[in-house]
KEKOL-875307 format. One record per residue (C-alpha): residue in one letter; z, y, x. Coordinates in nm, 3 decimals, padded with zeros to 5 digits. Example, Ala and Ser with C-alpha at 12.3 -4.5 7.8 and 13.67 -1.06 7.14 Angstrom:
<rs>
{'A' {00.780 -00.450 01.230}}
{'S' {00.714 -00.106 01.367}}
</rs>
This chain:
<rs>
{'X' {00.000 00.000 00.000}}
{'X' {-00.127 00.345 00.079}}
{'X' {00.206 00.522 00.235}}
{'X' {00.255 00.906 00.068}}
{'X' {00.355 01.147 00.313}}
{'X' {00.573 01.462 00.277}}
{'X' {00.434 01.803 00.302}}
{'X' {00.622 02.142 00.396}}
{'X' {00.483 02.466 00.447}}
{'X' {00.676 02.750 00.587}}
{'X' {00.630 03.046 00.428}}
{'X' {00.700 03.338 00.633}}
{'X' {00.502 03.638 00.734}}
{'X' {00.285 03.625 01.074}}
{'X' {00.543 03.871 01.242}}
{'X' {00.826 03.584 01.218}}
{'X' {00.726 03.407 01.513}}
{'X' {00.952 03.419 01.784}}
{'X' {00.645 03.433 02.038}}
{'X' {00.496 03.773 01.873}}
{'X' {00.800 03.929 02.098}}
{'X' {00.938 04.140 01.801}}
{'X' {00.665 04.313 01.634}}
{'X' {00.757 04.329 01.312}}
{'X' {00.597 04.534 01.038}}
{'X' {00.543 04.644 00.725}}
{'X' {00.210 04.551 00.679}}
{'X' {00.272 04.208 00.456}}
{'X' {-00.025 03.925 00.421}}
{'X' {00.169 03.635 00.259}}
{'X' {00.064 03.650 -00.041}}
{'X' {-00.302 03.644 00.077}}
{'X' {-00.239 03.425 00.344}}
{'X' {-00.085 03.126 00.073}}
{'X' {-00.320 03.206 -00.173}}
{'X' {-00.618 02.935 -00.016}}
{'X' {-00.288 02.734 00.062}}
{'X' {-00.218 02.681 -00.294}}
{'X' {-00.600 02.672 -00.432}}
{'X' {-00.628 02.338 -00.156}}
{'X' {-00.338 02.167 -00.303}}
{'X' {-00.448 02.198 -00.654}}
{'X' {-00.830 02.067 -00.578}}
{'X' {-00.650 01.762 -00.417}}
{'X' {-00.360 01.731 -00.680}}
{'X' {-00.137 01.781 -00.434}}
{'X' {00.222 01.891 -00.426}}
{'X' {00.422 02.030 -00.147}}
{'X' {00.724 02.173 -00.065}}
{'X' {00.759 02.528 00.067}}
{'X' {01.028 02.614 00.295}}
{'X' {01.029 03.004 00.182}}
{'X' {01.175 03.272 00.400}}
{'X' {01.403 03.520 00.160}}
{'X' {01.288 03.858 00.268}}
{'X' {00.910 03.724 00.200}}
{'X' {01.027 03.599 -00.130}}
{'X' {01.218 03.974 -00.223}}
{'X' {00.859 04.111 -00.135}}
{'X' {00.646 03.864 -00.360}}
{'X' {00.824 03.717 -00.652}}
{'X' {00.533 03.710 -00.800}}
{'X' {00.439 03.398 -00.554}}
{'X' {00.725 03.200 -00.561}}
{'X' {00.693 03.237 -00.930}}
{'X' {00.385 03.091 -00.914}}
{'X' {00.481 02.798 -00.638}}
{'X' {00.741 02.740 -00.826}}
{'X' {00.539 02.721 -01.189}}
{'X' {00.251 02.477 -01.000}}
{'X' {00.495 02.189 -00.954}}
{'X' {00.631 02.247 -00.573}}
{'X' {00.936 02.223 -00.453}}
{'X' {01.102 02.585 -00.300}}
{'X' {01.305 02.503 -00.004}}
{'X' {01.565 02.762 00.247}}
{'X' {01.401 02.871 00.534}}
{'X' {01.678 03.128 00.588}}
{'X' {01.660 03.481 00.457}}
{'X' {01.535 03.680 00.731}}
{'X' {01.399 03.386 01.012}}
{'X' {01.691 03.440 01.217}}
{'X' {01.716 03.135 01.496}}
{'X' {02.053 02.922 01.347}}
{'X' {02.113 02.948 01.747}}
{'X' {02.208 03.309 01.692}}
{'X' {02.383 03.327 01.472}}
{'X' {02.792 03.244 01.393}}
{'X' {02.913 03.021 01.077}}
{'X' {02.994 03.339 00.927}}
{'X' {02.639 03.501 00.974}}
{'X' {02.478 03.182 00.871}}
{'X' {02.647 03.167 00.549}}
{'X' {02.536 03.514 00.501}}
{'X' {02.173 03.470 00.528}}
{'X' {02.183 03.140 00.296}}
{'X' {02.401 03.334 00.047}}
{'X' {02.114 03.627 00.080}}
{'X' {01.890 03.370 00.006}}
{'X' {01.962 03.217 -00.256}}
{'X' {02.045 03.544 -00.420}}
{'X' {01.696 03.665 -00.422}}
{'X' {01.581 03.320 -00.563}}
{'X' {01.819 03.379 -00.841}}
{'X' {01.704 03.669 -00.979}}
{'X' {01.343 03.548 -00.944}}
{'X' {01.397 03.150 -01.045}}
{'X' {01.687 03.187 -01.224}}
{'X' {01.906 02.853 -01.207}}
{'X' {01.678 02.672 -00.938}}
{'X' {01.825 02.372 -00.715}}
{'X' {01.756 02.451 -00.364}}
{'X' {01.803 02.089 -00.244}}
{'X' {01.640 02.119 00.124}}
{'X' {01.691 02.314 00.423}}
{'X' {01.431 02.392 00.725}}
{'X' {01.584 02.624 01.007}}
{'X' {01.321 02.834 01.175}}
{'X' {01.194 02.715 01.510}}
{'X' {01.371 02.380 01.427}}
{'X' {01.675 02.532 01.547}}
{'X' {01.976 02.305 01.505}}
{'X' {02.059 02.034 01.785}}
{'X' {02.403 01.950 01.885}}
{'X' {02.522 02.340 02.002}}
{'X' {02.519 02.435 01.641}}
{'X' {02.590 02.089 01.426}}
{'X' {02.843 02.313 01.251}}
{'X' {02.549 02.408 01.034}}
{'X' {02.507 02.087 00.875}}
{'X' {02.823 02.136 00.666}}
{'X' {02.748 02.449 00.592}}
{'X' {02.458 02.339 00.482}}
{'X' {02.658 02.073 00.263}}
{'X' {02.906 02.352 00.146}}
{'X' {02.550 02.506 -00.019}}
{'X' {02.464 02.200 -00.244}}
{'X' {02.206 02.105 -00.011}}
{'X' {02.143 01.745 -00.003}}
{'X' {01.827 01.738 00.296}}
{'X' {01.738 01.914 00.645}}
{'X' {01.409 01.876 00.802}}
{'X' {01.506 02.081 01.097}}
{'X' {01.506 01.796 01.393}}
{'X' {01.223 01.809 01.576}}
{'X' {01.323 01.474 01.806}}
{'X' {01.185 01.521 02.138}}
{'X' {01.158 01.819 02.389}}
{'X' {00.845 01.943 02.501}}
{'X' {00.884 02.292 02.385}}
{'X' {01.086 02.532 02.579}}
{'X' {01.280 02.686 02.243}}
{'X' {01.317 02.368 02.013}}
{'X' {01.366 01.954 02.048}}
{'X' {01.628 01.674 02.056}}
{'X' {01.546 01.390 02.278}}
{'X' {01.683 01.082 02.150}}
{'X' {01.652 01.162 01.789}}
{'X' {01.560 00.932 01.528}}
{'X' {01.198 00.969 01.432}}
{'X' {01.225 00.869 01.066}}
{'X' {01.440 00.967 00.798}}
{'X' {01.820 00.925 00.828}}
{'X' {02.185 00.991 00.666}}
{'X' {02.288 01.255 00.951}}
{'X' {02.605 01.240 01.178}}
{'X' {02.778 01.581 01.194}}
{'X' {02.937 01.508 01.540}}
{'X' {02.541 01.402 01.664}}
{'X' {02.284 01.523 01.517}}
{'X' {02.092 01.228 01.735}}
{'X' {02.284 00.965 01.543}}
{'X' {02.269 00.788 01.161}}
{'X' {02.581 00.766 00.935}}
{'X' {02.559 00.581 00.659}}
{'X' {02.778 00.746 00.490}}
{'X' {02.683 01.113 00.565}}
{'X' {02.607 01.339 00.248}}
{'X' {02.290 01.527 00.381}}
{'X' {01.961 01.341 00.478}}
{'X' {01.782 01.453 00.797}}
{'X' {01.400 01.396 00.787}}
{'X' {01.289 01.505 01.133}}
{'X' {00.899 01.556 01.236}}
{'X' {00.798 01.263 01.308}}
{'X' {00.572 01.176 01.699}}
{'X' {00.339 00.982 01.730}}
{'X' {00.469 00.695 01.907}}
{'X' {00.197 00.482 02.198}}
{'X' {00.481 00.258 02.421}}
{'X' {00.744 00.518 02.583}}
{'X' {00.497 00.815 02.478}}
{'X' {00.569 01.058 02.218}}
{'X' {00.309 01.323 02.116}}
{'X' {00.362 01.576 01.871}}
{'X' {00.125 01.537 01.608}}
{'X' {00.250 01.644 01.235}}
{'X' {00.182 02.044 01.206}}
{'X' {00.194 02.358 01.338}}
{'X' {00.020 02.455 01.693}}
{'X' {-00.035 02.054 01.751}}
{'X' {-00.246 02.039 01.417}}
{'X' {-00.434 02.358 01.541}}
{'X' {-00.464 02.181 01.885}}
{'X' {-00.535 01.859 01.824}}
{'X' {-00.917 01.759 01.747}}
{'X' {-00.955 01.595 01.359}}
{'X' {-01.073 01.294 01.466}}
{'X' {-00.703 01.235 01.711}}
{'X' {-00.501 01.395 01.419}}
{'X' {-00.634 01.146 01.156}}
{'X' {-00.623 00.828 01.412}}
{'X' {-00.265 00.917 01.524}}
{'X' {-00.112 00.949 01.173}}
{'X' {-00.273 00.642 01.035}}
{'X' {-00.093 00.483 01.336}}
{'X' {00.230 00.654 01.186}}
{'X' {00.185 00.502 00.860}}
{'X' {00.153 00.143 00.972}}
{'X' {00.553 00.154 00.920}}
{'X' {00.673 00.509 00.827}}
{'X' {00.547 00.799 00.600}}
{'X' {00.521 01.140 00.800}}
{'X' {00.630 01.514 00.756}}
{'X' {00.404 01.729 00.788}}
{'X' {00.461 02.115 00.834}}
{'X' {00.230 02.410 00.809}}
{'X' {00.249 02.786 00.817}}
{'X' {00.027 03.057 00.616}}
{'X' {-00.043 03.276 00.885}}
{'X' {-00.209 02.972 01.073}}
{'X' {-00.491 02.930 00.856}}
{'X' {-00.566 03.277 00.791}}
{'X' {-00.810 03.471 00.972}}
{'X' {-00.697 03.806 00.939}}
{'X' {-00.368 03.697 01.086}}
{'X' {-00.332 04.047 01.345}}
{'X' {-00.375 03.956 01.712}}
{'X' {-00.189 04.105 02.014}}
{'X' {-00.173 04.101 02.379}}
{'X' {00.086 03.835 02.461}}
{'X' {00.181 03.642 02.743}}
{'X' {-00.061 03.370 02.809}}
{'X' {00.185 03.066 02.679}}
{'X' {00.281 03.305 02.345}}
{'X' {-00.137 03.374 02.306}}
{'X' {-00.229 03.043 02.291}}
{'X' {00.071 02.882 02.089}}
{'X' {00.032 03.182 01.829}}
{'X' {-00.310 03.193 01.798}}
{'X' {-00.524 02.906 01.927}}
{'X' {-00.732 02.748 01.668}}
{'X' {-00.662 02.973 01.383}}
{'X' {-01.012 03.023 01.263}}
{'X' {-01.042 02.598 01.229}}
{'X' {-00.640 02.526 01.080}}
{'X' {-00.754 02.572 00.720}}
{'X' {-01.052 02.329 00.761}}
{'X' {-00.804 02.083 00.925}}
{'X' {-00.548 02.082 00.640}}
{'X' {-00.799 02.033 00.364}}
{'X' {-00.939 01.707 00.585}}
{'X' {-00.567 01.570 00.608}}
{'X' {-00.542 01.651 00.241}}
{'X' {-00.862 01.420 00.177}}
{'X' {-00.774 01.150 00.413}}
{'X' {-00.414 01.150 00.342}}
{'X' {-00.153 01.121 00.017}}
{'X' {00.138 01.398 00.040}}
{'X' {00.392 01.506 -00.195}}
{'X' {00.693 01.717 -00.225}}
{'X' {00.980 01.670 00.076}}
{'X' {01.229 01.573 -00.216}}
{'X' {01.046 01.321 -00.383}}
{'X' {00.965 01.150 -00.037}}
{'X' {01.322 01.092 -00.004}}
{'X' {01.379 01.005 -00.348}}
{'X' {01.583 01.296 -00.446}}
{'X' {01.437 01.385 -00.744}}
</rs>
């Protein structure tokens, strides 16, 4: 049997990324940027869940209105994009309570049942946040990104499928754990692990590796995969960076969009929740 997969997309303006040094703006292109987003997932029948910032969602209700009113799932991804890694439990708690303030007044009584922290950023320094998280009726993360190859995020030795969550190591399963961690999953050849399920890798990676290396995943495991408005969308604004931030930020914009529908075709997805069976 065909395995379904889980989809996320973060929804967060371009200016969000920790690579773009800063530059935030005023000048918003969310709405425009999740617009194709949403027109894909509804040719293919397809829903997702979105992992929505809280200062993009103050900005468009009208959007999460109409994420929420097409069947997807709205998830936290913090209120302003803040790395968990900088902040305290007291600040933390502020930006989820900020969060799910705005969603309030613009979903009314909505269950916010899962959690992404930008730049996957909980490991072990900050495994506080997991009952936090907990204390917020949350009852999944998908912030484990389990293995390092990028200097700001990763957790070598983390399980690579979904798991019950220990809240002394965020590398190991207890059964008994409340919250359910379902971490990005690698693709796995012997003692290799390559990144493979979203973001810069899905802008990197040619079609023809991306669709080989998931169907490998799903000999035994369904994947997450994770996606970002601003990658697909050409008038995403371009600036002088550092070679490294240039090429993470903006390398293979122009083909991302082409690249999702194709994994939409080839693949079955649906919303993070129902994955886990947490509807």
């Amino acid at each position: 049997m065909e395995k379904i997969n889980a989809l996320s997309i973060d929804l967060e303006e371009w200016y969000h990324s920790e690579l773009v040094e800063g530059r935030r703006s005023s000048f918003s292109q969310a709405e425009e940027a999740t617009r194709p987003i949403l027109d894909l997932l509804d040719r293919y029948q397809t829903k997702a869940s979105f992992f929505v910032v809280g200062e993009v969602a103050e900005q468009n209700p009208r959007l999460i209105k109409s994420i929420f009113e097409r069947g997807h799932e709205i998830g936290c991804h913090t209120f302003s994009h803040k790395l968990v890694w900088n902040l305290d439990e007291s600040l933390f708690r502020e930006e989820l309570e900020r969060f799910h303030a705005v969603m309030g007044k613009i979903l009314g009584e909505v269950k916010i049942k899962g959690f992404r922290a930008p730049c996957f950023s909980i490991d072990n320094r900050n495994k506080w946040a997991l009952k936090v998280l907990l204390d917020f009726g949350y009852q999944y993360d998908a912030s484990i990104f389990p293995l390092k190859i990028n200097p700001l995020y990763g957790v070598s030795g983390a399980p690579t499928r979904p798991y019950r969550i220990s809240f002394e190591d965020v590398r190991k399963e207890n059964p008994q754990s409340s919250l359910v961690e379902f971490p990005l999953c690698p693709l796995m050849i012997g003692k290799l692990k390559i990144p493979i399920s979203g973001g810069f890798y899905l802008r990197a990676l040619p079609s023809s590796f991306l669709y080989w290396g998931l169907r490998r995943i799903n000999r035994t495991q369904p994947f997450l995969l994770y996606f970002h408005p601003w990658e697909g969308y050409d008038k995403t604004p371009r600036f002088k960076l550092p070679l490294y931030n240039r090429v993470i930020s903006y390398y293979g914009i122009s083909s991302a969009l082409r690249k999702f529908e194709f994994l939409l075709e080839h693949f079955k997805f649906t919303r993070v929740d129902q994955v886990l069976g947490l509807m």
